[in-house]
ZAVEXMI-910860 format. One record per residue: residue in one letter; x negated, y, z negated of N, C-alpha, C in turn. Coordinates in steps of 0.05 Angstrom, whole numbers, padded with zeros to 5 digits, always signed. Layout:
BEGIN
AXYZXYZXYZ
...
This chain:
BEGIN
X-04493-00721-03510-04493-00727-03481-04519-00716-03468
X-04529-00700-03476-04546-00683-03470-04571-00705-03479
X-04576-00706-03495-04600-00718-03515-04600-00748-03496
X-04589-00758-03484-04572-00786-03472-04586-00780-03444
X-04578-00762-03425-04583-00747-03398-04621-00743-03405
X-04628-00727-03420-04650-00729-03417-04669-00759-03425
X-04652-00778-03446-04672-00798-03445-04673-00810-03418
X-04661-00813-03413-04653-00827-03383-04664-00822-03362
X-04677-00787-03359-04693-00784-03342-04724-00786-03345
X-04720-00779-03378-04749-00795-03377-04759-00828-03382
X-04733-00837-03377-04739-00859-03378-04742-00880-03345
X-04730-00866-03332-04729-00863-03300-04758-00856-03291
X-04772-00837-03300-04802-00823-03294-04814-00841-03303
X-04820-00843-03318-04843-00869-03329-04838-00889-03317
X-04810-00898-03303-04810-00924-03290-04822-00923-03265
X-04817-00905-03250-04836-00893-03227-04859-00883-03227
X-04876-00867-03250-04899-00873-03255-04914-00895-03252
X-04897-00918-03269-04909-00943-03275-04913-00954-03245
X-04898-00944-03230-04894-00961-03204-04921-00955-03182
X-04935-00924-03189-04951-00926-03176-04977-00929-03188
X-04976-00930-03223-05004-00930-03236-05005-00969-03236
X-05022-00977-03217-05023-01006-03213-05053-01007-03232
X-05042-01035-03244-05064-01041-03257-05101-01050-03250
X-05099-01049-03224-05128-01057-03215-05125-01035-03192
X-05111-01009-03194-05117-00991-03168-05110-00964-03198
X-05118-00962-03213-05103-00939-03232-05101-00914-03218
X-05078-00898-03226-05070-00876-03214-05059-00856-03236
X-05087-00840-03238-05087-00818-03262-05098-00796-03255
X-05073-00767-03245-05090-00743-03236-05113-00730-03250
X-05137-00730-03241-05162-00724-03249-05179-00743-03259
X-05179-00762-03245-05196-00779-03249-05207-00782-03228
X-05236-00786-03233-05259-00792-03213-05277-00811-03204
X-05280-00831-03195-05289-00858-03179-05322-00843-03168
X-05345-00851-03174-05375-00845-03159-05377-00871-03142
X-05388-00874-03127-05398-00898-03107-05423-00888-03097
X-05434-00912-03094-05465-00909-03071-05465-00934-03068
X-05468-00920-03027-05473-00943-03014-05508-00950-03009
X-05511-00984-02994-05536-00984-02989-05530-01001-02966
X-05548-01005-02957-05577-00988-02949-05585-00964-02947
X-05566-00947-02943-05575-00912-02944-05575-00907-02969
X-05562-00912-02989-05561-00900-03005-05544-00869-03018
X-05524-00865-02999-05512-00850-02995-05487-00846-03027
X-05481-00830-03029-05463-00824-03042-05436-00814-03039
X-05416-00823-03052-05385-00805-03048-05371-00805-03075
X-05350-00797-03078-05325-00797-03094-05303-00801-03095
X-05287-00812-03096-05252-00807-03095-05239-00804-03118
X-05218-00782-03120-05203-00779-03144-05179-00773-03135
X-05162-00777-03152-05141-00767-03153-05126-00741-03159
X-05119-00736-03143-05116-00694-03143-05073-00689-03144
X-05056-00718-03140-05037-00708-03137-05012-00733-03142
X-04993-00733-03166-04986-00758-03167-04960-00747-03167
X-04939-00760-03150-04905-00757-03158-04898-00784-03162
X-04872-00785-03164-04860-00808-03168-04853-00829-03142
X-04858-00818-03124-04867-00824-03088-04889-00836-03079
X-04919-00829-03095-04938-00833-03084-04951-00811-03088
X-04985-00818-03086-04997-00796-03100-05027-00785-03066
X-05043-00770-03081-05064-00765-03060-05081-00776-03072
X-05107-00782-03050-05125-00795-03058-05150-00775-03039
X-05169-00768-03049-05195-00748-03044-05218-00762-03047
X-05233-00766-03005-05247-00778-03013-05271-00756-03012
X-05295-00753-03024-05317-00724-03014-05342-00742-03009
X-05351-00736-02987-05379-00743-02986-05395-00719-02977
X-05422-00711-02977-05450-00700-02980-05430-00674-02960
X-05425-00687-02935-05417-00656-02912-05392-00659-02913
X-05376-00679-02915-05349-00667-02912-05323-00691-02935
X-05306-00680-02930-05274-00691-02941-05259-00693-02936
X-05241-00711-02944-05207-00718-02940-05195-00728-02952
X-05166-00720-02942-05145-00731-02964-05129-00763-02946
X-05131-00771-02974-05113-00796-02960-05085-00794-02975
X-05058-00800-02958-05030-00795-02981-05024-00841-02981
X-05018-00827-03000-05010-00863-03005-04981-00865-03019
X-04960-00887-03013-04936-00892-03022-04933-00912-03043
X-04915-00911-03062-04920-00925-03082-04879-00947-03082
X-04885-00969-03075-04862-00982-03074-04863-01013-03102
X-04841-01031-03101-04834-01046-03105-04857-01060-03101
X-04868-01066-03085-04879-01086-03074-04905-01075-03069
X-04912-01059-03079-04942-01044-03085-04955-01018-03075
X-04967-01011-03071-04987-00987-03055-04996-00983-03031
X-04982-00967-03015-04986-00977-02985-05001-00939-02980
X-05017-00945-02958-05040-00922-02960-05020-00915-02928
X-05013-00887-02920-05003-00879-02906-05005-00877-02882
X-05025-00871-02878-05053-00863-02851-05072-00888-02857
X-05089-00897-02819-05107-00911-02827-05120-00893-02820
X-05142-00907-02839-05175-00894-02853-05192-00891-02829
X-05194-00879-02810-05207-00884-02781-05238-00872-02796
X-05254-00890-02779-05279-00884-02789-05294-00866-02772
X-05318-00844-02781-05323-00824-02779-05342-00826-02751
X-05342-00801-02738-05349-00805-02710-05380-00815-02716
X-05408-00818-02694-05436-00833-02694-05439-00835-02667
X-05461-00834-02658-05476-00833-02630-05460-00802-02618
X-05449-00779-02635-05436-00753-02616-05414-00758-02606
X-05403-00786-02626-05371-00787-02620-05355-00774-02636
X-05328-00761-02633-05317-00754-02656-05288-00769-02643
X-05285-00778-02667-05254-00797-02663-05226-00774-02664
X-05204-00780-02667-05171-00767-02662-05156-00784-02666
X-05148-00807-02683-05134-00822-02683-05104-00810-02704
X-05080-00819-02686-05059-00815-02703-05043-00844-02707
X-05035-00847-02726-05021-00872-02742-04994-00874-02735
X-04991-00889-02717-04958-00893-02702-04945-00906-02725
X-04950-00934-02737-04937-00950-02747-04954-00955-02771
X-04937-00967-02794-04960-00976-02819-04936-01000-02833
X-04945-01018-02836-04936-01042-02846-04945-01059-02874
X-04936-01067-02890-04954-01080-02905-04956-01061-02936
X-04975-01072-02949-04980-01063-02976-05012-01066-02968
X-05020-01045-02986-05064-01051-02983-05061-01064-03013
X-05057-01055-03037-05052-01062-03057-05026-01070-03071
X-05023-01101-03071-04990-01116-03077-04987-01109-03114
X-04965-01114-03114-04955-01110-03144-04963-01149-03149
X-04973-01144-03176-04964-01178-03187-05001-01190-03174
X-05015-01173-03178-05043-01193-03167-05052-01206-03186
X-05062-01230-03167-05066-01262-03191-05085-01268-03172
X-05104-01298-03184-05117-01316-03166-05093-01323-03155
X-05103-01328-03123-05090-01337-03104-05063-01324-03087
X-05064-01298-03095-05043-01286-03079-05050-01275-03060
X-05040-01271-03041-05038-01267-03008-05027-01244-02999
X-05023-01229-02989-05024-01207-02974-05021-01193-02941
X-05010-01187-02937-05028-01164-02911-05013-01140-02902
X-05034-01125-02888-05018-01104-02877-05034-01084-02858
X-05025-01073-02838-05028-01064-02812-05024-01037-02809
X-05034-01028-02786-05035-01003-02773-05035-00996-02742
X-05013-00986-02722-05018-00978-02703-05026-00956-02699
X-05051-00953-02682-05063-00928-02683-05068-00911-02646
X-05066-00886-02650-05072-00883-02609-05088-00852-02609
X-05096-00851-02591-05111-00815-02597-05136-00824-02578
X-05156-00802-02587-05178-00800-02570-05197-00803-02587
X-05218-00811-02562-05250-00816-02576-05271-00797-02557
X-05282-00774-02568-05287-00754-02555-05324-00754-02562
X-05334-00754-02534-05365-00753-02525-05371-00735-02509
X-05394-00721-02517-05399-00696-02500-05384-00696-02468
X-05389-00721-02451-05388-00717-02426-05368-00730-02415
X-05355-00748-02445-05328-00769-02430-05306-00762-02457
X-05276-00763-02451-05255-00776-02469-05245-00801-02460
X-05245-00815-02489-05226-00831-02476-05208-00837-02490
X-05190-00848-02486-05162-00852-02494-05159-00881-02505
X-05152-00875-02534-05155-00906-02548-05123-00911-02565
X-05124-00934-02553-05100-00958-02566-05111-00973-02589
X-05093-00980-02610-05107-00997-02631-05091-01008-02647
X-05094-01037-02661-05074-01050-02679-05095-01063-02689
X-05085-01054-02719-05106-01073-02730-05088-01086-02757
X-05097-01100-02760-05089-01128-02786-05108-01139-02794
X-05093-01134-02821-05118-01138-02844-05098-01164-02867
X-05109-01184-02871-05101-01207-02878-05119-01212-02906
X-05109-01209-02934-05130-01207-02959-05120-01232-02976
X-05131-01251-02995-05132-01254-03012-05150-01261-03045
X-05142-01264-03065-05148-01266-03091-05148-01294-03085
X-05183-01299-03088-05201-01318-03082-05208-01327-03116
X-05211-01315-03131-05218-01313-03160-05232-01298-03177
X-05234-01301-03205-05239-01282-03218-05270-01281-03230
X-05280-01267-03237-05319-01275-03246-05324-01238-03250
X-05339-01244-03266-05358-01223-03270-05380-01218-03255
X-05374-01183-03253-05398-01167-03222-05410-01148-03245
X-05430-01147-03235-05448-01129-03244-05460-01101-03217
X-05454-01074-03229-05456-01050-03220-05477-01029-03232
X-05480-01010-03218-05489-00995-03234-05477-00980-03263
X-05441-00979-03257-05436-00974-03283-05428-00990-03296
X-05440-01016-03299-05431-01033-03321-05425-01067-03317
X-05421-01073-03325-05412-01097-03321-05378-01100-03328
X-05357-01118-03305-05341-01122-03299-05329-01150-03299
X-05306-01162-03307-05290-01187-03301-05268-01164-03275
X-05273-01185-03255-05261-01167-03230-05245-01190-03215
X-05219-01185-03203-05214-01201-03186-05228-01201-03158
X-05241-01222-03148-05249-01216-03126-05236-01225-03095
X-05230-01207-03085-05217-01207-03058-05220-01217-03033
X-05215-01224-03018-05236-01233-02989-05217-01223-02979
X-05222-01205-02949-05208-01201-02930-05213-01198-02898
X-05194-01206-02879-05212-01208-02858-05187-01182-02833
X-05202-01166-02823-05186-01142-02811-05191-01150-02779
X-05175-01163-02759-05173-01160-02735-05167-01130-02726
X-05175-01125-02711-05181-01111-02694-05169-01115-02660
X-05147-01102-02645-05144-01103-02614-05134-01090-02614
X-05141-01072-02578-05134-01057-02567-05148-01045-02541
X-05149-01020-02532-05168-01017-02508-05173-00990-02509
X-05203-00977-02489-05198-00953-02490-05202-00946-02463
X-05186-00921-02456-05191-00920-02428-05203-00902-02419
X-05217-00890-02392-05230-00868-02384-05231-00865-02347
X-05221-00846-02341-05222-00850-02312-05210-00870-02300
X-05193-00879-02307-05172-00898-02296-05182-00929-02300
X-05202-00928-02315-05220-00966-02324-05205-00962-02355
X-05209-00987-02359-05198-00994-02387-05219-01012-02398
X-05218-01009-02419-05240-01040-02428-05235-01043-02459
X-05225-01068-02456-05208-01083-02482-05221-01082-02506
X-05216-01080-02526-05225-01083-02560-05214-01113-02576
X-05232-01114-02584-05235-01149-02602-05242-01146-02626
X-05244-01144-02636-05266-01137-02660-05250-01156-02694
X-05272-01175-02706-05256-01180-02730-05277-01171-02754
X-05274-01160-02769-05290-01152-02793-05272-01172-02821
X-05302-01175-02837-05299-01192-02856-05308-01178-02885
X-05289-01170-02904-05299-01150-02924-05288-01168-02951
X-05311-01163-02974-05295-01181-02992-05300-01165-03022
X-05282-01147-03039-05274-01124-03050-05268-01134-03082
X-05280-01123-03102-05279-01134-03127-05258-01109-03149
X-05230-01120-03150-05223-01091-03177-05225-01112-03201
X-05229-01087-03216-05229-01102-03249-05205-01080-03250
X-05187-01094-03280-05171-01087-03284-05175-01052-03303
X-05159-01037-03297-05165-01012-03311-05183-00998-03308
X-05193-01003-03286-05221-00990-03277-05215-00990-03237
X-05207-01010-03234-05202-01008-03196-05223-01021-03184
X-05230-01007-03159-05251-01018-03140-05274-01014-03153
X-05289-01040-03161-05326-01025-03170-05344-01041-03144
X-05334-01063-03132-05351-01063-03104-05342-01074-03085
X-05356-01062-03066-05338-01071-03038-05365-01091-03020
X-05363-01110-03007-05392-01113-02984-05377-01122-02957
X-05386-01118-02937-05382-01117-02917-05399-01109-02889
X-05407-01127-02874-05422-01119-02853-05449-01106-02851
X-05459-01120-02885-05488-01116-02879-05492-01084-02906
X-05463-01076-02909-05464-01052-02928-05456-01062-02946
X-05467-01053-02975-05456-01054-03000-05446-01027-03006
X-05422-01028-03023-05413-01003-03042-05412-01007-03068
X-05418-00999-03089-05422-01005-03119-05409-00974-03133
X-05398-00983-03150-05379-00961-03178-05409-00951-03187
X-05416-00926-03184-05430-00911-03205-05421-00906-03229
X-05402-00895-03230-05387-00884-03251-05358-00876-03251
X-05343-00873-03266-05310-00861-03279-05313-00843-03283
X-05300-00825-03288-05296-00799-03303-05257-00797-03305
X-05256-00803-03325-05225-00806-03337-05223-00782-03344
């Protein structure tokens, strides 16, 4: 009974492992992702620092600073917990907290031609030396597996599925009792190869490219 009880649980663990090690997002503690973007030329990393049977962490480090992103691991794929609010510029520093999260970023079962989406309500402040203001935000992000082809990176060459996705953007921010509305649609189109994950992303004029693994 004993010998029975423990297969069972490890047979339970590995099924939930399996659930969050997705085959074109792999999820293996201590492993390490290099990227450089261009035109700057900048550099970062993300690895993996933390995996349960729940959902794991994700660490991203760049040159001055870092963060953790927690991500959930379901049925129906990999849903990232928090949105990714992007980092303050012109002496803004952002505050955004994540009301609502909808959707999968990464679905279970990706093929040519599968479809997707998923969302984020977001509210907090956007803080400037001489003004705050107070920001509302929903954004939806609508992706699919357009088809498959080989990309070429700096670490290597890849057969990658390639993604297209397009992220609306609405909401408003306010200051002093004026409001002034947000529109915004961004167009990003994201390549994983299988067993390896994201090796490039382009979008809005920026490229990101896979330097390297470290398994």
């Amino acid at each position: 009974m004993r010998q029975l009880l423990a297969a069972s649980i490890l047979v339970l663990a590995s099924l939930a492992w399996a659930q969050c090690n997705h085959p074109f997002f792999p999820v293996h503690e201590g492993w390490v992702w290099s990227y450089r973007s261009s035109p700057d030329n900048s550099t970062h990393t993300a690895s993996i620092i933390k995996v349960s049977d729940k959902g794991f962490v994700q660490r991203l480090a760049f040159r001055d600073f870092s963060f953790d992103i927690r991500w959930a691991c379901g049925a129906k794929g990999l849903t990232q917990l928090e949105y990714l609010q992007p980092p303050g510029s012109q002496g803004m520093q952002m505050n955004l907290k994540t009301r609502k999260v909808s959707g999968v970023v990464i679905p279970q079962g990706m093929r040519v031609g599968t479809t997707w989406s998923y969302g984020y309500e977001v509210a907090g402040e956007a803080k400037q030396p001489n003004m705050t203001l107070q920001v509302d935000q929903t954004m939806n992000v609508v992706s699919k597996v357009v088809g498959q082809e080989s990309v070429g990176v700096p670490a290597g060459r890849f057969s990658a599925y390639k993604v297209e996705s397009t992220m609306s953007i609405r909401g408003s921010m306010r200051s002093a009792g004026q409001s002034m509305p947000m529109n915004l649609e961004v167009k990003t189109t994201t390549w994983y190869a299988q067993g390896v994950g994201l090796v490039k992303t382009q979008s809005e004029g920026v490229t990101v490219e896979l330097l390297s693994l470290k398994r």
